[in-house]
The first five atom37 places (N, CA, C, CB, O) and aatype in JSON, in Angstrom:
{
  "aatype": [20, 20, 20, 20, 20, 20, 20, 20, 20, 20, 20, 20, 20, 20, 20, 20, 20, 20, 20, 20, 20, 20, 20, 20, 20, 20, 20, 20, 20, 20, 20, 20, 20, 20, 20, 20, 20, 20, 20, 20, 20, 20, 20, 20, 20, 20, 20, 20, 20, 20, 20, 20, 20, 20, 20, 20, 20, 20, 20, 20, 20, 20, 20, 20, 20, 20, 20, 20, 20, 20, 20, 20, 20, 20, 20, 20, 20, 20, 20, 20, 20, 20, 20, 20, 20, 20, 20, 20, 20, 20, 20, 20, 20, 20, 20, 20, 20, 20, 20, 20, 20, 20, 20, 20, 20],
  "atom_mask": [
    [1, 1, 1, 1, 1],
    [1, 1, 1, 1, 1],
    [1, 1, 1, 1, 1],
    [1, 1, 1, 1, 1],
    [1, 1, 1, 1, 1],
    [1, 1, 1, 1, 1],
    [1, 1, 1, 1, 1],
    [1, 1, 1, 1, 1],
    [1, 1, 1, 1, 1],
    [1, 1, 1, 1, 1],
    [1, 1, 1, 1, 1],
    [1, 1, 1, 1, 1],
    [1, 1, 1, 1, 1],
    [1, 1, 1, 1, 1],
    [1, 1, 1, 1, 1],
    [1, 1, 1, 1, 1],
    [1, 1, 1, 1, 1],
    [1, 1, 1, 1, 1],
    [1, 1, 1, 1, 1],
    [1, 1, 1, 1, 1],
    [1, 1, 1, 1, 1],
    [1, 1, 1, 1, 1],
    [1, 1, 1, 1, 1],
    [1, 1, 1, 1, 1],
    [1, 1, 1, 1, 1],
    [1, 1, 1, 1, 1],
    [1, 1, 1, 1, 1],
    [1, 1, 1, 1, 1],
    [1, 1, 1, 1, 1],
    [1, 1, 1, 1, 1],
    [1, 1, 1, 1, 1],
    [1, 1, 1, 1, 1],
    [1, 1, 1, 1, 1],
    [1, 1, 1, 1, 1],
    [1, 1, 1, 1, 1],
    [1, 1, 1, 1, 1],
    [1, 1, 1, 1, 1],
    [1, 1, 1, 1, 1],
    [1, 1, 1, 1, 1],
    [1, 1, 1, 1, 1],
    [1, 1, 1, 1, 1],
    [1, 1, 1, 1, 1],
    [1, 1, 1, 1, 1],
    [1, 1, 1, 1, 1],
    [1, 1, 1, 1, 1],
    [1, 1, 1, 1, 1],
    [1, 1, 1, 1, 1],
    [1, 1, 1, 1, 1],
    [1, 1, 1, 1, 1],
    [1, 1, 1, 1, 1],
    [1, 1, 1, 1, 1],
    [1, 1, 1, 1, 1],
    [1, 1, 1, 1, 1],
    [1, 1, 1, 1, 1],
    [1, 1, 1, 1, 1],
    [1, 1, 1, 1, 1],
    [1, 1, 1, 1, 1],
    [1, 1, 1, 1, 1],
    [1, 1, 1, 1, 1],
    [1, 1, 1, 1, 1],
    [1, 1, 1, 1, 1],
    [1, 1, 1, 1, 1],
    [1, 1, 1, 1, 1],
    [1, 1, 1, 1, 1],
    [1, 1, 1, 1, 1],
    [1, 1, 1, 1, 1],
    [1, 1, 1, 1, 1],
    [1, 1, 1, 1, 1],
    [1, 1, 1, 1, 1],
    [1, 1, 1, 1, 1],
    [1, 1, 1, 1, 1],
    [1, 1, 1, 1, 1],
    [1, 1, 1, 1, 1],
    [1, 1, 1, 1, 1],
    [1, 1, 1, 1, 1],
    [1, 1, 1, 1, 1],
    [1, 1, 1, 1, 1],
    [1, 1, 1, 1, 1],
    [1, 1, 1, 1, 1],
    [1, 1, 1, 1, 1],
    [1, 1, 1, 1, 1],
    [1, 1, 1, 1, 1],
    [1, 1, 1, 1, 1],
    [1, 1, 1, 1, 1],
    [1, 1, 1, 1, 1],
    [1, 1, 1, 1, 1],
    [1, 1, 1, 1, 1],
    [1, 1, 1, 1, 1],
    [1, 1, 1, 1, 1],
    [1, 1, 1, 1, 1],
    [1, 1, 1, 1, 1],
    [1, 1, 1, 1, 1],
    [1, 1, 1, 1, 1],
    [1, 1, 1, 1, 1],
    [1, 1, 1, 1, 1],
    [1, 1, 1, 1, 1],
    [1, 1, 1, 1, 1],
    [1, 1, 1, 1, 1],
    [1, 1, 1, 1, 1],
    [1, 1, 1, 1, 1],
    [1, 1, 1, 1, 1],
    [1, 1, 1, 1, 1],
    [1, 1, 1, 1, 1],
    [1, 1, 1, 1, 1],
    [1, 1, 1, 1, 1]
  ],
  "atom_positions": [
    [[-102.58, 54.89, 62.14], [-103.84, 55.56, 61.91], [-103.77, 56.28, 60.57], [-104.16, 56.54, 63.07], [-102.85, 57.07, 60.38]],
    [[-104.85, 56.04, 59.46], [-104.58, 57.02, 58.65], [-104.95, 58.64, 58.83], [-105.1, 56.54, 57.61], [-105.62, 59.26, 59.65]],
    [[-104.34, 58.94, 57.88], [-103.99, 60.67, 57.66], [-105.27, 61.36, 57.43], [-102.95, 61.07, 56.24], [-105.45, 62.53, 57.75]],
    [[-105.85, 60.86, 57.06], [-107.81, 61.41, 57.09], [-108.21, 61.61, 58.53], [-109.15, 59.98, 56.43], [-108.42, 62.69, 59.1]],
    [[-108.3, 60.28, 59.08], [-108.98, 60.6, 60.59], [-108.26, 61.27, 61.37], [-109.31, 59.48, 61.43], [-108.77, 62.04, 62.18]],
    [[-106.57, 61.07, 61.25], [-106.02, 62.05, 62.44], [-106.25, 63.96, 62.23], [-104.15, 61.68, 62.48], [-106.12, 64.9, 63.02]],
    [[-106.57, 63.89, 61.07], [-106.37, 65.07, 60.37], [-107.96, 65.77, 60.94], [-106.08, 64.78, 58.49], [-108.0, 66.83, 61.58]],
    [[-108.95, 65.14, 60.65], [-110.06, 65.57, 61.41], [-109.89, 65.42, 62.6], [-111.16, 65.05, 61.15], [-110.29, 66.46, 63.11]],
    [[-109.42, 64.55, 63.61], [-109.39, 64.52, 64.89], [-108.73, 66.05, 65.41], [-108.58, 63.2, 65.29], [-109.21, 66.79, 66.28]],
    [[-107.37, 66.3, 64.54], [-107.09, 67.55, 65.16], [-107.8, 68.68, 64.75], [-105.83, 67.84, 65.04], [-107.7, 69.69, 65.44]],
    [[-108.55, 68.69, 63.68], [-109.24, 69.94, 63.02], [-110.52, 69.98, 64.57], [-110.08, 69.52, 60.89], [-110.49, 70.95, 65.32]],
    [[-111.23, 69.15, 64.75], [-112.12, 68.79, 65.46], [-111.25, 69.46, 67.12], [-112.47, 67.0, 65.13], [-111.92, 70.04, 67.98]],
    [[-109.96, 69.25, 67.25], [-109.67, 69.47, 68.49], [-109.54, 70.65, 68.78], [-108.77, 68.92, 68.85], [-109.86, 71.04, 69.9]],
    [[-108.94, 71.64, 67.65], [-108.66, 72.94, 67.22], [-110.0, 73.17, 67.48], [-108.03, 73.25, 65.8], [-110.23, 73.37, 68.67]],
    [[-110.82, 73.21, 66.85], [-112.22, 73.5, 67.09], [-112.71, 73.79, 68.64], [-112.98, 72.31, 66.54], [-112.77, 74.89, 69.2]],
    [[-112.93, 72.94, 68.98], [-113.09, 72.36, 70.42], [-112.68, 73.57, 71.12], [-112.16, 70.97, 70.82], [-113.3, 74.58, 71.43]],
    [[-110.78, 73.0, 71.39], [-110.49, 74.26, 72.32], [-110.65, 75.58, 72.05], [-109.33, 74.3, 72.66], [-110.52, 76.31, 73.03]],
    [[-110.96, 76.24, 70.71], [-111.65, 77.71, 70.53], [-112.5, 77.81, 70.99], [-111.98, 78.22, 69.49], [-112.62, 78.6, 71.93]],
    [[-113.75, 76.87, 70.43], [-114.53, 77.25, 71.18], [-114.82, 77.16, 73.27], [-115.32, 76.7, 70.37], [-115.68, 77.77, 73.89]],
    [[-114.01, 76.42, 73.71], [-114.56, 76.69, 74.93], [-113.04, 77.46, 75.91], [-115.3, 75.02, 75.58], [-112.58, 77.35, 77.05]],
    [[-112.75, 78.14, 74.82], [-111.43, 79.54, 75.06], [-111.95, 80.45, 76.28], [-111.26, 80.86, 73.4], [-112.41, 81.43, 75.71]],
    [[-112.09, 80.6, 77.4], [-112.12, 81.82, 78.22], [-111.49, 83.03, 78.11], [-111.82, 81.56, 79.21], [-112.03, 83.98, 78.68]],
    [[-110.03, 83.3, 77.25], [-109.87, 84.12, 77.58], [-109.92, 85.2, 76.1], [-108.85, 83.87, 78.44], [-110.99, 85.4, 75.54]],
    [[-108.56, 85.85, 75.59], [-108.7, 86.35, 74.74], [-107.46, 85.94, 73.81], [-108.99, 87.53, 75.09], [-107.15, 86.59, 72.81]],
    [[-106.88, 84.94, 74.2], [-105.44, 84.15, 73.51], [-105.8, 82.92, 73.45], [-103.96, 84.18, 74.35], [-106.63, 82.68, 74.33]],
    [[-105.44, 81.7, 72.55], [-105.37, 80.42, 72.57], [-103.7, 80.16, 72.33], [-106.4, 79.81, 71.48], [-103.18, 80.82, 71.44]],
    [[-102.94, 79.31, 73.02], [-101.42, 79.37, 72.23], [-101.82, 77.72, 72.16], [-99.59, 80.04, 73.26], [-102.79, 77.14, 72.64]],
    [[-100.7, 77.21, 71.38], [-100.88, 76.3, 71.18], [-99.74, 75.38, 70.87], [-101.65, 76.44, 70.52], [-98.81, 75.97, 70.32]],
    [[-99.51, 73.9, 71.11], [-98.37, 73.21, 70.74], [-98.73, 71.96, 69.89], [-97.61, 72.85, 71.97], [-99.85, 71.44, 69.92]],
    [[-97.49, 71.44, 68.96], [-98.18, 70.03, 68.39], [-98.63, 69.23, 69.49], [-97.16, 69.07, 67.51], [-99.65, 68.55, 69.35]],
    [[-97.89, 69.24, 70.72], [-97.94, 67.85, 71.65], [-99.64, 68.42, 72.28], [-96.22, 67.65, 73.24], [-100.76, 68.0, 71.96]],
    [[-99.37, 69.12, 72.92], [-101.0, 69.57, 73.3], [-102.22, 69.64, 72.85], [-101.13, 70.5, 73.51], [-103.25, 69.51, 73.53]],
    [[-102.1, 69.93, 71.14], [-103.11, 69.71, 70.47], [-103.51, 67.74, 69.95], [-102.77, 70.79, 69.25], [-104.48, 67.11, 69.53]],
    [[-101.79, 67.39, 70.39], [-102.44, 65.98, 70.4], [-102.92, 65.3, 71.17], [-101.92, 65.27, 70.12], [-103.4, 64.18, 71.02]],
    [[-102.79, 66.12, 72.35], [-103.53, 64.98, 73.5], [-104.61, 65.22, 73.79], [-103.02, 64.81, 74.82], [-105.28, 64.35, 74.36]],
    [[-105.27, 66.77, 73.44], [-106.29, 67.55, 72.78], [-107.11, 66.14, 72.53], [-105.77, 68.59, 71.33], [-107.76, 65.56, 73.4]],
    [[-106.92, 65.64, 70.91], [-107.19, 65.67, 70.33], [-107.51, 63.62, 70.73], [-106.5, 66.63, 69.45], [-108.32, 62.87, 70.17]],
    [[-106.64, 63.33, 71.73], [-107.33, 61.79, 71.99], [-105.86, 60.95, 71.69], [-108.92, 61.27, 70.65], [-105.76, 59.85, 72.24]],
    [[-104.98, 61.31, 71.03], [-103.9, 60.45, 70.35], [-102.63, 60.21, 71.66], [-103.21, 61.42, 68.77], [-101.75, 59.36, 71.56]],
    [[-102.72, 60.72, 72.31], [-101.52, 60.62, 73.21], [-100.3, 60.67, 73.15], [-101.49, 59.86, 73.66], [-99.98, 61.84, 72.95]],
    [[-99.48, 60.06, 73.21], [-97.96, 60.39, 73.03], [-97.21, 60.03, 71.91], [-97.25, 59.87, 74.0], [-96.0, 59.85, 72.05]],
    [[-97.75, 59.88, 70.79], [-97.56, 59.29, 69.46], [-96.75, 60.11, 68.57], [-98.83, 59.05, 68.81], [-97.19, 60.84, 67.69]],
    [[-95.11, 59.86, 68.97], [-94.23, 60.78, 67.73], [-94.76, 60.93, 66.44], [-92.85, 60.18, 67.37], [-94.62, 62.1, 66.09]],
    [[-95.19, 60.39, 65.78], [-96.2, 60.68, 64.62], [-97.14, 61.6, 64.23], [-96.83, 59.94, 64.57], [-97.21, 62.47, 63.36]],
    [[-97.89, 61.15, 65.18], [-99.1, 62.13, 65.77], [-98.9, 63.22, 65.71], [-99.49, 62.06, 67.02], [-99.63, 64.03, 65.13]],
    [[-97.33, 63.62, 66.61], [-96.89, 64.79, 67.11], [-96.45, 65.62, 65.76], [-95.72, 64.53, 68.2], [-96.67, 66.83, 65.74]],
    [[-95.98, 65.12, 64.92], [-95.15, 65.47, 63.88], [-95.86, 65.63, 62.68], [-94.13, 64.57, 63.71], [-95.31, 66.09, 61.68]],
    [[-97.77, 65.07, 62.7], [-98.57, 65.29, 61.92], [-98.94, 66.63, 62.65], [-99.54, 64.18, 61.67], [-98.52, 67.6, 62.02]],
    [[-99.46, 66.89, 63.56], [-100.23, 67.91, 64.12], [-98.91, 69.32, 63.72], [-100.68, 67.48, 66.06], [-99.22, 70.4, 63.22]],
    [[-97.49, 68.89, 64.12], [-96.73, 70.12, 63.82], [-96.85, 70.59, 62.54], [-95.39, 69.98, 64.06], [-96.85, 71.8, 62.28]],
    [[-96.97, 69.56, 61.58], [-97.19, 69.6, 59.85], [-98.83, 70.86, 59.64], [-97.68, 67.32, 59.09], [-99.02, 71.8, 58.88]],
    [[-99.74, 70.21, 60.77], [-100.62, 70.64, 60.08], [-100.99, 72.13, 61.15], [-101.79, 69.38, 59.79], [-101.92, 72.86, 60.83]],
    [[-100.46, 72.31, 61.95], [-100.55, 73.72, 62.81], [-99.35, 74.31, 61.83], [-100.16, 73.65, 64.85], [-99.04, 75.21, 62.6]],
    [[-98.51, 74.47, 60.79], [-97.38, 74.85, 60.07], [-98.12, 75.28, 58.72], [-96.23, 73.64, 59.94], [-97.97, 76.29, 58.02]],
    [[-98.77, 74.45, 58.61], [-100.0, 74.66, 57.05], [-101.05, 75.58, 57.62], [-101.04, 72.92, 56.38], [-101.7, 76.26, 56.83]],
    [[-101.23, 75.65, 58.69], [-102.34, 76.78, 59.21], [-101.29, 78.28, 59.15], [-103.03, 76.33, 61.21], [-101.51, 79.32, 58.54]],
    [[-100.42, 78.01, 59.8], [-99.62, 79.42, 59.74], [-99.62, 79.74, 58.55], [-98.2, 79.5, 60.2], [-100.36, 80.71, 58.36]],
    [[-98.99, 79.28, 57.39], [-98.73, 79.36, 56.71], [-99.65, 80.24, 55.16], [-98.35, 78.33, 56.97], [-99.36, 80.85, 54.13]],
    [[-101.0, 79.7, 55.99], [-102.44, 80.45, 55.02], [-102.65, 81.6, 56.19], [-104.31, 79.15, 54.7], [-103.6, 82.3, 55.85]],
    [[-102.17, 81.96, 57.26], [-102.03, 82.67, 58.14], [-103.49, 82.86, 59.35], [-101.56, 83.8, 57.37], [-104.07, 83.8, 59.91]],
    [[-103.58, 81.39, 59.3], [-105.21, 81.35, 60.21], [-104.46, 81.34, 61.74], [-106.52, 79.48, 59.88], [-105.19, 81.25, 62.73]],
    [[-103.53, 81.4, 61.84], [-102.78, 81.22, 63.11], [-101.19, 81.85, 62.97], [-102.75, 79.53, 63.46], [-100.39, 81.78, 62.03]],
    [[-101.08, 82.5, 64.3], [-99.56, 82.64, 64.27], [-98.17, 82.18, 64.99], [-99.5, 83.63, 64.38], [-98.29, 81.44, 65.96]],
    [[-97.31, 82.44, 64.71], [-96.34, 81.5, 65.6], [-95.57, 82.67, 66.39], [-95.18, 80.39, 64.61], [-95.06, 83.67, 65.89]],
    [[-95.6, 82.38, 67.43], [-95.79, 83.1, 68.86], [-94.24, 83.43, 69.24], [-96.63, 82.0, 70.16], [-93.56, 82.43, 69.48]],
    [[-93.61, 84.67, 69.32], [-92.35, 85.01, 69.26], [-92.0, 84.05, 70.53], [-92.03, 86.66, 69.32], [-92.84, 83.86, 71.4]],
    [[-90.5, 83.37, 70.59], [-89.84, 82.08, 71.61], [-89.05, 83.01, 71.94], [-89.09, 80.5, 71.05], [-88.38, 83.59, 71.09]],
    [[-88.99, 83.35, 73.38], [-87.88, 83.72, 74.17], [-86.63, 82.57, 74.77], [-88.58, 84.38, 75.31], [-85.46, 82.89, 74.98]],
    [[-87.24, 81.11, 75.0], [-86.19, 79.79, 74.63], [-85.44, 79.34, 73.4], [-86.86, 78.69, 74.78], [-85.48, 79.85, 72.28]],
    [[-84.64, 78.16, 73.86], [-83.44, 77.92, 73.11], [-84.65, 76.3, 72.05], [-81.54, 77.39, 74.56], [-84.38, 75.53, 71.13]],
    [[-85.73, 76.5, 72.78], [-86.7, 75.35, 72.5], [-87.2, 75.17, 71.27], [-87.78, 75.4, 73.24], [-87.76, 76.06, 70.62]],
    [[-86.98, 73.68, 70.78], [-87.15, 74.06, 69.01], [-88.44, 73.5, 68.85], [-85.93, 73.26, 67.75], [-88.68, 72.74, 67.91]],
    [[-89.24, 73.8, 69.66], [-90.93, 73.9, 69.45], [-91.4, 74.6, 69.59], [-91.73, 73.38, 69.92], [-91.14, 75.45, 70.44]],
    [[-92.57, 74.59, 68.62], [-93.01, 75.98, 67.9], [-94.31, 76.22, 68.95], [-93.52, 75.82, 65.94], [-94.66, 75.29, 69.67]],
    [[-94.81, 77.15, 68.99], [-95.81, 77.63, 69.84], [-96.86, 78.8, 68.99], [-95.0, 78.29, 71.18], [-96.57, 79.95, 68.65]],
    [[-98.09, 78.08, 68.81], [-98.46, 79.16, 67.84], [-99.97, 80.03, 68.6], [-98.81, 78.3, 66.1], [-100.52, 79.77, 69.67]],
    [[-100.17, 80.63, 68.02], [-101.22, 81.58, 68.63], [-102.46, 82.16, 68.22], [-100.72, 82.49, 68.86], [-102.11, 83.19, 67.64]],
    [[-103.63, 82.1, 68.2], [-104.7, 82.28, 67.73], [-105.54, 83.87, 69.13], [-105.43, 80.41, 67.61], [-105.78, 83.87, 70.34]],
    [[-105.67, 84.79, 68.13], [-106.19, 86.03, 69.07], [-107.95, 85.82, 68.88], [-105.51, 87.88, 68.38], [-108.38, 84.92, 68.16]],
    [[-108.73, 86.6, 69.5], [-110.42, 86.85, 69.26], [-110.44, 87.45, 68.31], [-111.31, 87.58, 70.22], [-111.55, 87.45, 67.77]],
    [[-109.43, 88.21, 67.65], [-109.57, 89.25, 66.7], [-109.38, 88.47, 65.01], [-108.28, 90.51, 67.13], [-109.45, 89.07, 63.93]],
    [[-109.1, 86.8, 65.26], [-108.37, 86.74, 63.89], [-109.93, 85.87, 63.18], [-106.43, 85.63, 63.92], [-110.88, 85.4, 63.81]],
    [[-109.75, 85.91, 62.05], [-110.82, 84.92, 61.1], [-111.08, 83.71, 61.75], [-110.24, 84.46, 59.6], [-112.21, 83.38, 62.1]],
    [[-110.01, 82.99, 61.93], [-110.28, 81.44, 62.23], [-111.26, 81.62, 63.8], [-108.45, 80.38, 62.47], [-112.4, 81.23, 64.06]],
    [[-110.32, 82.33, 64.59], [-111.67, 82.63, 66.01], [-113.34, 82.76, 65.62], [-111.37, 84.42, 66.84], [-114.23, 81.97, 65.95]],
    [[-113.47, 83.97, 64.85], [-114.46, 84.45, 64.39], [-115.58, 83.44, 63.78], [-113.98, 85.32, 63.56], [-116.78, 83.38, 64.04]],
    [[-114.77, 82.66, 62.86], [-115.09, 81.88, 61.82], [-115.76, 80.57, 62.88], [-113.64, 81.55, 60.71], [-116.83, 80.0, 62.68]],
    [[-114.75, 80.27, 64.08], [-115.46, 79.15, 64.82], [-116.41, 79.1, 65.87], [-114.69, 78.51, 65.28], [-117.1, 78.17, 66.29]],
    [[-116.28, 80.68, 66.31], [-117.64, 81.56, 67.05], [-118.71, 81.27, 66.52], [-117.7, 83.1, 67.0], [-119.56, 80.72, 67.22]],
    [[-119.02, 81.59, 65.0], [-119.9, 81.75, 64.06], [-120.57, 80.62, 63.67], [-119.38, 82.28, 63.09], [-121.8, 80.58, 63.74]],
    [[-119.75, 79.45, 63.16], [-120.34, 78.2, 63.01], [-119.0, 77.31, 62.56], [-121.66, 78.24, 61.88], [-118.15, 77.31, 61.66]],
    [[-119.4, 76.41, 63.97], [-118.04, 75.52, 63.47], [-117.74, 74.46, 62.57], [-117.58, 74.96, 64.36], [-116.66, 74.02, 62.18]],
    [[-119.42, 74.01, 62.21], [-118.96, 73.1, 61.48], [-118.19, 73.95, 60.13], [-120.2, 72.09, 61.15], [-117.01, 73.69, 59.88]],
    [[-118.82, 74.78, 59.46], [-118.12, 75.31, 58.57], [-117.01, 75.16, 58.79], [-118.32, 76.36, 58.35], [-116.44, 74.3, 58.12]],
    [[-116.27, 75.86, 59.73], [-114.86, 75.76, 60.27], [-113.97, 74.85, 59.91], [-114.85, 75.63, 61.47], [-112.87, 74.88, 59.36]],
    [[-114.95, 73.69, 60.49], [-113.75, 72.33, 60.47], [-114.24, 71.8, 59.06], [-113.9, 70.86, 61.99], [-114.09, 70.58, 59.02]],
    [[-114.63, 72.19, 58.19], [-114.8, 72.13, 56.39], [-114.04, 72.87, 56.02], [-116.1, 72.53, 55.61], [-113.22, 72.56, 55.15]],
    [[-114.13, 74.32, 56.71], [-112.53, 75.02, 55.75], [-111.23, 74.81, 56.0], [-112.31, 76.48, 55.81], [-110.29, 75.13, 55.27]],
    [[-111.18, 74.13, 57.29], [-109.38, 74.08, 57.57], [-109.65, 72.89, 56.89], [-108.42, 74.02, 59.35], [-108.7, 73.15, 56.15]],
    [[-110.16, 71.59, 56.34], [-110.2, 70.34, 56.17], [-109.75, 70.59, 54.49], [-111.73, 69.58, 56.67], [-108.96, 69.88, 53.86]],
    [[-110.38, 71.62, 54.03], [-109.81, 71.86, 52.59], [-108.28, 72.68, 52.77], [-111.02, 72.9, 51.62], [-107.27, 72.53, 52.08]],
    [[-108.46, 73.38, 53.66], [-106.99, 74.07, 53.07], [-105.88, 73.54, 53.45], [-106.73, 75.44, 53.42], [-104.76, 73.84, 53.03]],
    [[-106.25, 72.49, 54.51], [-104.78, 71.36, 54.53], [-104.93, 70.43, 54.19], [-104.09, 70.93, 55.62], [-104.38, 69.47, 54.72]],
    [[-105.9, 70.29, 52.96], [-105.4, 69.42, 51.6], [-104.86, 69.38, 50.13], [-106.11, 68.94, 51.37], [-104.66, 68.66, 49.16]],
    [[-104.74, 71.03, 50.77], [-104.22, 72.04, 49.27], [-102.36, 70.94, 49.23], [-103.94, 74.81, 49.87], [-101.52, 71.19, 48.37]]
  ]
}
């Protein structure tokens, strides 16, 4: 699959599960956001989505969620309080236009 569509598929999935969030935490994993996202069990997949939930931390639209395991997967975390929530409350398409640019920086 190319790197365009998977890349919206997960921006689109990210999206998604914010918005229909009940509570006041989203956590999140590569594998979950890929099955999220339609791709299924695709080491690739998995290892794009970790790339691109890593580029989100990294501009700090998300955080990575202190591991009390020996588990070398990352778990990251999105509060009601942060921009990217706010930002996809507000209007998502915008949303999935700004993460679409900043993980093509």
């Amino acid at each position: 699959m190319r790197l365009e569509i998977l890349e919206k598929k997960l921006v689109e999935a990210l999206v998604v599960l914010l918005l229909n969030a009940k509570g006041k935490v989203v956590s999140i994993k590569a594998t979950s956001l890929v099955k999220i996202a339609g791709l299924g069990h695709d080491h690739s997949a998995i290892l794009k989505a970790a790339r691109f939930l890593q580029k989100l931390s990294k501009y700090q639209f998300i955080r990575v969620a202190a591991s009390t395991n020996r588990n070398k997967t990352y778990r990251y975390m999105i509060k009601d309080g942060d921009e990217l929530w706010q930002l996809v409350r507000r209007d998502p398409e915008r949303a999935k236009e700004l993460i679409l640019k900043i993980i093509s920086q």
